[in-house]
C-alpha positions as a LaTeX table, in Angstrom:
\begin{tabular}{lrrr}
\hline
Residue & $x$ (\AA) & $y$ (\AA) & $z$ (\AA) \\
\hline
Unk1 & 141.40 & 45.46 & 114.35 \\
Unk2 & 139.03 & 44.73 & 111.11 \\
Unk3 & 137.47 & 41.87 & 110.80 \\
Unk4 & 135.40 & 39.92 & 108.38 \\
Unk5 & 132.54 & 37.96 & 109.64 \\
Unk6 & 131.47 & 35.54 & 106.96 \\
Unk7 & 129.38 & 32.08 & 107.19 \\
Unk8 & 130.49 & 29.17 & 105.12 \\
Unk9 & 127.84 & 29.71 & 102.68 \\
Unk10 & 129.36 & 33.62 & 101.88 \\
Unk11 & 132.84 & 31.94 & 101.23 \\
Unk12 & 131.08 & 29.42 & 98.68 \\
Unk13 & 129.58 & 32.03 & 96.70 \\
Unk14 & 132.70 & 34.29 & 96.95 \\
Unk15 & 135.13 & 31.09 & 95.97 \\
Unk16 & 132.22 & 30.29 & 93.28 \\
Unk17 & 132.46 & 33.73 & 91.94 \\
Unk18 & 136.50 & 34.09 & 91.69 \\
Unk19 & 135.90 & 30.34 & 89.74 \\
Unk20 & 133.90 & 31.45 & 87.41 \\
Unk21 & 135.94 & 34.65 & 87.01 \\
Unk22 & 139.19 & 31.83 & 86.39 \\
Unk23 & 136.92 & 29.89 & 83.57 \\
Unk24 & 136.08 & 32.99 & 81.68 \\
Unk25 & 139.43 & 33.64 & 81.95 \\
Unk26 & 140.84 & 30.57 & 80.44 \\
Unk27 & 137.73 & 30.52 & 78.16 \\
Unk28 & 138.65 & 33.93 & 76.61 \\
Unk29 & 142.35 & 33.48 & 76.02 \\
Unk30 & 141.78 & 30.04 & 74.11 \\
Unk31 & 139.28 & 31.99 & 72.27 \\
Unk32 & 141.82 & 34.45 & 71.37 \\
Unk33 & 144.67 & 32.02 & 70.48 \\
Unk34 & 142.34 & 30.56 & 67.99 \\
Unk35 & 141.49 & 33.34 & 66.78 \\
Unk36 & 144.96 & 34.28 & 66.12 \\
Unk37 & 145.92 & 30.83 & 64.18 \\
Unk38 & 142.67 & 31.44 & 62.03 \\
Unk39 & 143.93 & 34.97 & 61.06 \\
Unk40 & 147.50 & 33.60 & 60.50 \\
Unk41 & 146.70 & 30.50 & 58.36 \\
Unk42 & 144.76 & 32.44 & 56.53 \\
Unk43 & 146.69 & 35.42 & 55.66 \\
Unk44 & 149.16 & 32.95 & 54.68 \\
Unk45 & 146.80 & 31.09 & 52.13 \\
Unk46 & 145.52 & 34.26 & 51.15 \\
Unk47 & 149.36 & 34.90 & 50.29 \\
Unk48 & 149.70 & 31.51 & 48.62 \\
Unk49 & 147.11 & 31.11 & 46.47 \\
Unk50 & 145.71 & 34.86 & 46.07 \\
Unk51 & 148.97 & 36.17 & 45.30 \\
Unk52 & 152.14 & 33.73 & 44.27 \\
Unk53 & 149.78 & 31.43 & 43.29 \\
Unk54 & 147.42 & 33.42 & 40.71 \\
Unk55 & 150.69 & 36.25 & 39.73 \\
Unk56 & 153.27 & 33.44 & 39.09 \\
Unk57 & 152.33 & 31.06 & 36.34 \\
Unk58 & 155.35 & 28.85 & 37.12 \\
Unk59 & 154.00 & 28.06 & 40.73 \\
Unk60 & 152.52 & 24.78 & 41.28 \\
Unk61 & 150.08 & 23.00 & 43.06 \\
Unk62 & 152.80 & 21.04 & 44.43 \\
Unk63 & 154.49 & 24.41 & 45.42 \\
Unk64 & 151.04 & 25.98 & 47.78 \\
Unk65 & 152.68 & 24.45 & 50.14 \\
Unk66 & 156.00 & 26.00 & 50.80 \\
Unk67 & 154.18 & 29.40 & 50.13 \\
Unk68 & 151.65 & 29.11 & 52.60 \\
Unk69 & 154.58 & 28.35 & 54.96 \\
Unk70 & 156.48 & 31.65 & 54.00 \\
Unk71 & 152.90 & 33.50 & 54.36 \\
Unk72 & 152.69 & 32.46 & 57.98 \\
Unk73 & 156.34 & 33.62 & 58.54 \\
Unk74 & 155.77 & 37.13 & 56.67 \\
Unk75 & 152.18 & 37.30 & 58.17 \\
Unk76 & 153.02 & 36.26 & 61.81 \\
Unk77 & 156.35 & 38.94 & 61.28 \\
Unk78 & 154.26 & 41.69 & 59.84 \\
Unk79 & 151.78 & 41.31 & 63.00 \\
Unk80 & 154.14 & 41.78 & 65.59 \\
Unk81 & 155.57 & 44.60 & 63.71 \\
Unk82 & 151.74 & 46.32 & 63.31 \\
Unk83 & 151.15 & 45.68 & 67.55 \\
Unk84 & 154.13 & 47.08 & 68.44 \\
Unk85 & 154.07 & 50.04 & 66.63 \\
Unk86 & 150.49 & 50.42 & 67.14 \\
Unk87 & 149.48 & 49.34 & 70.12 \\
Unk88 & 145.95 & 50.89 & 70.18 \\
Unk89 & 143.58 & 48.80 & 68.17 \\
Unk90 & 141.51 & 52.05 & 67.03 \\
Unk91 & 144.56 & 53.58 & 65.46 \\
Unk92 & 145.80 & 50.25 & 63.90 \\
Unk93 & 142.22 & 49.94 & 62.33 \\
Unk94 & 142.46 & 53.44 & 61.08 \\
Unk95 & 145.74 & 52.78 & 59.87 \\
Unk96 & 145.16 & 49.72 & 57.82 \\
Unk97 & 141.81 & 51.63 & 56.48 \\
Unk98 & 143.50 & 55.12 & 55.81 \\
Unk99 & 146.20 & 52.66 & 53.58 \\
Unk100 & 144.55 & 49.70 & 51.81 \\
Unk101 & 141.04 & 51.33 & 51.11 \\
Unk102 & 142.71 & 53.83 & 48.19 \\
Unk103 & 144.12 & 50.77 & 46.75 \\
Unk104 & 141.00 & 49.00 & 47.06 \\
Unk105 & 137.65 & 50.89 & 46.51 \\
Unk106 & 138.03 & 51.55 & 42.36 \\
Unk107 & 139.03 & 47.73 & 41.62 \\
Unk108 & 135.84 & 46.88 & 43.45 \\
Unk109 & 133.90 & 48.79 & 41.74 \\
Unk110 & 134.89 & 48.52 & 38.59 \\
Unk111 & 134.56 & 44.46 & 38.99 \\
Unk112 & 131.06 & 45.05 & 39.30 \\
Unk113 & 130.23 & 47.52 & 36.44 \\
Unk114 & 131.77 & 46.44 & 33.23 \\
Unk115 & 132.21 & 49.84 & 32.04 \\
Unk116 & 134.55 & 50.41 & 34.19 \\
Unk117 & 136.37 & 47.59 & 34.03 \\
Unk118 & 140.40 & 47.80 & 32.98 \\
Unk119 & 143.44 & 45.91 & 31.75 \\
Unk120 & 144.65 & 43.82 & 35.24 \\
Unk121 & 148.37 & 45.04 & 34.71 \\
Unk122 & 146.44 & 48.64 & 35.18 \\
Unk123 & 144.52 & 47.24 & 38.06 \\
Unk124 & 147.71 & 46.65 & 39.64 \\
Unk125 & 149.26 & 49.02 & 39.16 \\
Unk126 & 146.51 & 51.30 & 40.54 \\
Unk127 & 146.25 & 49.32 & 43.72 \\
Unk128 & 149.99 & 49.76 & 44.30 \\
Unk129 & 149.66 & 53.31 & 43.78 \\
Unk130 & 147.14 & 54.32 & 46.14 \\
Unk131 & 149.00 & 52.35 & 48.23 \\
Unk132 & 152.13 & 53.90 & 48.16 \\
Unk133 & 150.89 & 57.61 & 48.06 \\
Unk134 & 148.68 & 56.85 & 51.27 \\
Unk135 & 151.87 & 55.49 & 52.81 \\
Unk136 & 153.61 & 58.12 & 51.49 \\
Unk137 & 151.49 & 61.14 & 52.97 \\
Unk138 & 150.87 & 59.03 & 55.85 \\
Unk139 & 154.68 & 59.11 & 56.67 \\
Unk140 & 154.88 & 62.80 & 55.76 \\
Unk141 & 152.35 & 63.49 & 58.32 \\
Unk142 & 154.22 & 61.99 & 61.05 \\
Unk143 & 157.62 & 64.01 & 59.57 \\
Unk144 & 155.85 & 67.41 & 58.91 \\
Unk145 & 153.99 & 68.11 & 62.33 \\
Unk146 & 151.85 & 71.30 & 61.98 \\
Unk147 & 151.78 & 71.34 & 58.52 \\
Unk148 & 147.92 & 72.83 & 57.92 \\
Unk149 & 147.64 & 71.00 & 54.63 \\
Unk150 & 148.75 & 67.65 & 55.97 \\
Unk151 & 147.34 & 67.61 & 58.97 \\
Unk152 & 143.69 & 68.33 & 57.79 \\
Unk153 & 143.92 & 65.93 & 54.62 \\
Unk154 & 143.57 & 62.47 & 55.17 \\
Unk155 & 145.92 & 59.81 & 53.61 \\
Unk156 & 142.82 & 58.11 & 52.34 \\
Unk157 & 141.62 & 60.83 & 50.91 \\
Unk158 & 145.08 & 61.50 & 48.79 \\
Unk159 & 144.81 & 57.81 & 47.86 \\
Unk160 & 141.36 & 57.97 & 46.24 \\
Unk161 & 142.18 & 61.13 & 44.30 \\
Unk162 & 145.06 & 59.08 & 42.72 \\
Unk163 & 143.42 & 55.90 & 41.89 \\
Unk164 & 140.06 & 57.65 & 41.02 \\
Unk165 & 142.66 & 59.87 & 38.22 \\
Unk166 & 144.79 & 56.69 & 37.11 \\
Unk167 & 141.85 & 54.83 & 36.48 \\
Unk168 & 139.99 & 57.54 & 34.37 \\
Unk169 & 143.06 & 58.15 & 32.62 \\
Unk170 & 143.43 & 54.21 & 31.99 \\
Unk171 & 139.55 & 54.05 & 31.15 \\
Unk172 & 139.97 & 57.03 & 28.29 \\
Unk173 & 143.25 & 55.62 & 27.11 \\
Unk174 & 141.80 & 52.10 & 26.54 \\
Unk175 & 137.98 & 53.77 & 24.40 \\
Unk176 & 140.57 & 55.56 & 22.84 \\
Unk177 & 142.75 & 52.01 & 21.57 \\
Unk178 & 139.38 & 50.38 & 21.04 \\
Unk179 & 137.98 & 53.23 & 18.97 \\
Unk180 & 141.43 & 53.29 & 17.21 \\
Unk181 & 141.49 & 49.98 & 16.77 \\
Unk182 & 137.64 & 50.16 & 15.04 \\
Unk183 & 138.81 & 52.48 & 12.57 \\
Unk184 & 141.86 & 50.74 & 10.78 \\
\hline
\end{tabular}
């Protein structure tokens, strides 16, 4: 038979060590659930003020409120939706990037240079483009398996081409309104 000799002052160190182990423990997942109500309240504000709030003229101040309370329901749904699909962080990272990013990257710049700058309603509408065609040729890469064309182009990169053509087609239509607009 196998035994274990140990002193009193092993078993201290070893009941030490398993405490310690128990703290970080405890330490980690309150960490976590705070984490998790910081990114839920505020993808619900950001949902209540960012969007109802600044797209609907109608909404009140009165009215953040109620919003904010159907942007934790929608956010807190949506999340549970994303890990169980996606249960590997990595791919849920490369998801959200390979998706929003198109929608994202010309708006950005073009609030920066004024150049390039374009009606909102175009703005818009260019965000919810690349959007949708990343989606889109996201989905039909998961449909069409061993397709060579969809397998080796990204959905980001499908995205970009889109919003990068809408917005130089909504750049030359509005010089060529403002240069109308110069001549009458």
């Amino acid at each position: 038979m196998f035994m274990i000799n140990l002193s009193l002052p092993d078993i201290i160190v070893i009941a030490l060590f398993f405490a310690g182990v128990m703290i970080a423990g405890f330490i980690g997942a309150i960490g976590k659930k705070s984490t998790l109500n910081y990114f839920v309240f505020m993808s619900a504000d950001t949902f209540s003020r960012d969007f109802v709030f600044r797209l609907f003229e109608s909404v009140g101040e009165s009215q953040v409120r109620k919003y904010t309370y159907i942007g934790i329901i929608i956010s807190a749904a949506l999340s549970v939706i994303l890990a169980y699909y996606f249960p590997s962080v990595v791919n849920l990272w490369y998801l959200i990037g390979s998706i929003c990013i198109p929608g994202l990257i010309m708006p950005m710049i073009s609030a920066y240079y004024e150049k390039l700058r374009i009606r909102p309603g175009l703005i818009i509408f260019e965000m919810a483009a690349g959007i949708a065609v990343s989606v889109t040729w996201y989905i039909l890469r998961k449909i069409f398996t061993g397709n060579f064309i969809l397998d080796i182009t990204e959905p980001m990169i499908v995205g970009l081409v889109i919003t990068v053509i809408i917005h130089i087609i909504s750049l030359v239509g509005e010089n060529n309104s403002k240069i109308m607009e110069e001549t009458v």
